[in-house]
C-alpha positions in Angstrom: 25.5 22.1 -38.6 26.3 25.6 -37.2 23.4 26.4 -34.7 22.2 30.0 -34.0 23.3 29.4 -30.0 26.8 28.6 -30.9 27.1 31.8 -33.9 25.7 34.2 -30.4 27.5 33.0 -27.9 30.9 33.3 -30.2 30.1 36.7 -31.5 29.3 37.7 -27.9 32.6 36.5 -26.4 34.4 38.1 -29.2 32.7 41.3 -28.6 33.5 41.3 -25.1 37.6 40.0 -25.5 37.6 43.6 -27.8 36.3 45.6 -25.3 38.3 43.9 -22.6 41.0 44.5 -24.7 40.3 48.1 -25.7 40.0 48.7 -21.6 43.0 47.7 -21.1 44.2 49.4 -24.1 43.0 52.4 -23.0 44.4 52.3 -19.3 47.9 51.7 -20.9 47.7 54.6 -23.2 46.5 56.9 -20.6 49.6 55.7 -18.4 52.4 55.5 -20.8 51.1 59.7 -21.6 50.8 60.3 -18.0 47.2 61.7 -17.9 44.5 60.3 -16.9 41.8 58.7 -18.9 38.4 59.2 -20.5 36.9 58.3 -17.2 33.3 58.7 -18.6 34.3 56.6 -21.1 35.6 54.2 -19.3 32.2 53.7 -16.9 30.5 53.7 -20.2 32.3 50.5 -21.2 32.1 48.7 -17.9 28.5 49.8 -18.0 28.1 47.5 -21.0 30.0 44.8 -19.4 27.6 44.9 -16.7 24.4 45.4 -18.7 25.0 42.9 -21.9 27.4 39.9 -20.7 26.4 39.8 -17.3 22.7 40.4 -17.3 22.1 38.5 -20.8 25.1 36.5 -22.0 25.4 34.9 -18.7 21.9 34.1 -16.9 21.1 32.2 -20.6 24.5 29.9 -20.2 23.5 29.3 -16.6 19.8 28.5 -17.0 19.6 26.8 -20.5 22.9 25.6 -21.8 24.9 24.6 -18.7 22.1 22.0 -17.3 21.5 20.7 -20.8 26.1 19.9 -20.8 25.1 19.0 -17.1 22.7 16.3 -18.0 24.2 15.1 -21.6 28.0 15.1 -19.9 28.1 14.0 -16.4 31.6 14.3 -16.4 32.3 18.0 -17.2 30.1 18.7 -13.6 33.1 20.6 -11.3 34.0 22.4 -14.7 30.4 23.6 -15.1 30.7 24.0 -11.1 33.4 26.5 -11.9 32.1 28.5 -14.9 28.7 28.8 -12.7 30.5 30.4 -9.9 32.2 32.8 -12.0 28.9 34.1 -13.5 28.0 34.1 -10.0 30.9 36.2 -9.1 30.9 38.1 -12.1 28.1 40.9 -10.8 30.7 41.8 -7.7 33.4 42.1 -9.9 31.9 44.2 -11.7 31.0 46.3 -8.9 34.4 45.9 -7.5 35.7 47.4 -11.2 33.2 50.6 -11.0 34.3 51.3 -7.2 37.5 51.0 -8.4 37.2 53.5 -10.9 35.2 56.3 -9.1 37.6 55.9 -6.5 40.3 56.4 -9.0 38.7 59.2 -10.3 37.7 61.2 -7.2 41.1 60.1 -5.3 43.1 60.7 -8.1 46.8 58.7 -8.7 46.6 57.0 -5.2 43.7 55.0 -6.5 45.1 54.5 -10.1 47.5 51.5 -9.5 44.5 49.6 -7.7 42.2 50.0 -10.5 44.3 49.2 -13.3 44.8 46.3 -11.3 41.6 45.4 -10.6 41.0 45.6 -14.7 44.0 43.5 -15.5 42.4 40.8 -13.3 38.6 41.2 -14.4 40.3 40.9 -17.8 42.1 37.6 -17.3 39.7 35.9 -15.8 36.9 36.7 -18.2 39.2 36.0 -20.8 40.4 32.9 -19.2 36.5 31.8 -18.9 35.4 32.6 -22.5 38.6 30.1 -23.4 37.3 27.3 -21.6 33.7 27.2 -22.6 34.9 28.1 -26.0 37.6 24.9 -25.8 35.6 22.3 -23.7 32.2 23.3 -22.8 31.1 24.6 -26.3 32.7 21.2 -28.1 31.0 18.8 -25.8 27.5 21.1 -26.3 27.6 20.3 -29.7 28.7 17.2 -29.5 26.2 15.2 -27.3 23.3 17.7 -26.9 19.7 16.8 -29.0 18.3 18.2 -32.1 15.3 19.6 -29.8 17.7 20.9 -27.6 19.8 23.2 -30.0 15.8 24.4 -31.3 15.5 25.4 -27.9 19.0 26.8 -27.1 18.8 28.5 -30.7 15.4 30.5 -30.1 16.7 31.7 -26.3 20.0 33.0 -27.5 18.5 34.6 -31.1 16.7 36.8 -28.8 20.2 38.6 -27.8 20.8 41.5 -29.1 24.2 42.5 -28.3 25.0 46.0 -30.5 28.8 45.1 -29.6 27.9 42.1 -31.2 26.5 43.2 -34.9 23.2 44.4 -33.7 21.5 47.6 -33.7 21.7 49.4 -30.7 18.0 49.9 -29.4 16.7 52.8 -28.7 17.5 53.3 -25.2 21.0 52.4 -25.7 22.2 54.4 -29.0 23.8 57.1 -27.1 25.8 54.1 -24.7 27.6 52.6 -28.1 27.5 56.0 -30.2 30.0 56.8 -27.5 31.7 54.0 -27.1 32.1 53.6 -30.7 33.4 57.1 -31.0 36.0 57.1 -28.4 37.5 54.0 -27.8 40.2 52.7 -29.9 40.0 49.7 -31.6 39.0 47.1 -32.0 35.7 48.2 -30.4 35.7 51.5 -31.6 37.0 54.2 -34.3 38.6 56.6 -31.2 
């Protein structure tokens, strides 16, 4: 049985791989044409990452689905140990990433190595988390957790609304992914 947590958490995570991937994507380009980038594009897209994965992808893993594994799967403790701490660490980094980039873009080329260094390891870590609760935690979920528990799970995580995702943008956020959508290549956008 598919459960609606599972479908979210898998359309989130590929959502944020693409635009990890168009990031980088875009970095390169700008690079390999010596110019600089879309810098307002580029906080627009780290400004999702820090409003949809880390502010609702995240705190639901952590609250709901990690201490459910926890409970069900003693033995997977120092692994959810370790994909805690990254969501714990994940708000920094993201801070780290957006200091990185204004500095880049008010200090110009002396700042550029940093940040496209700072992106490379944002991106390989977040990709390297996704993989292991996609490959471990995510199995052993479904394996071992309750009936009552994926009812649960399932009406916390149908409430996300990721427009990355498949979802209309609200309101307050059309603008964010009309631009986004417009400008950056793919796979997250038509640029």
């Amino acid at each position: 049985m598919q459960h609606t947590a599972l479908t979210v958490m898998n359309d989130e995570h590929q959502a944020i791989a693409a635009m990890l991937r168009s990031l980088s994507m875009l970095i390169a380009q700008a690079r390999e044409s010596h110019r600089t980038p879309d810098f307002a594009l580029l906080r627009a897209m780290l400004f999702y990452l820090d409003e949809f994965p880390e502010r609702l992808h995240h705190p639901k893993e952590t609250q709901l689905l990690f201490p459910r594994v926890r409970a069900r799967c003693p033995e997977l403790g120092a692994l959810i140990d370790r994909l805690d701490a990254d969501h714990t660490r994940g708000e920094a980094a993201i801070r780290g990433l957006e200091h990185a980039l204004t500095a880049f873009e008010i200090l110009g080329e002396s700042r550029r190595d940093a940040f496209e260094h700072a992106v490379q390891r944002y991106s390989g870590a977040y990709l390297h988390h996704m993989a292991v609760e996609e490959t471990q935690l995510l199995p052993a979920a479904r394996e071992h957790l309750s009936a009552a528990e994926w009812v649960e799970l399932d009406a916390a995580f149908a409430t996300h609304r990721d427009p990355m995702a498949g979802h209309p943008a609200p309101d307050e956020y059309r603008a964010l992914f009309s631009r986004i959508l417009s400008m950056a290549p793919a796979p997250i956008g038509l640029g």
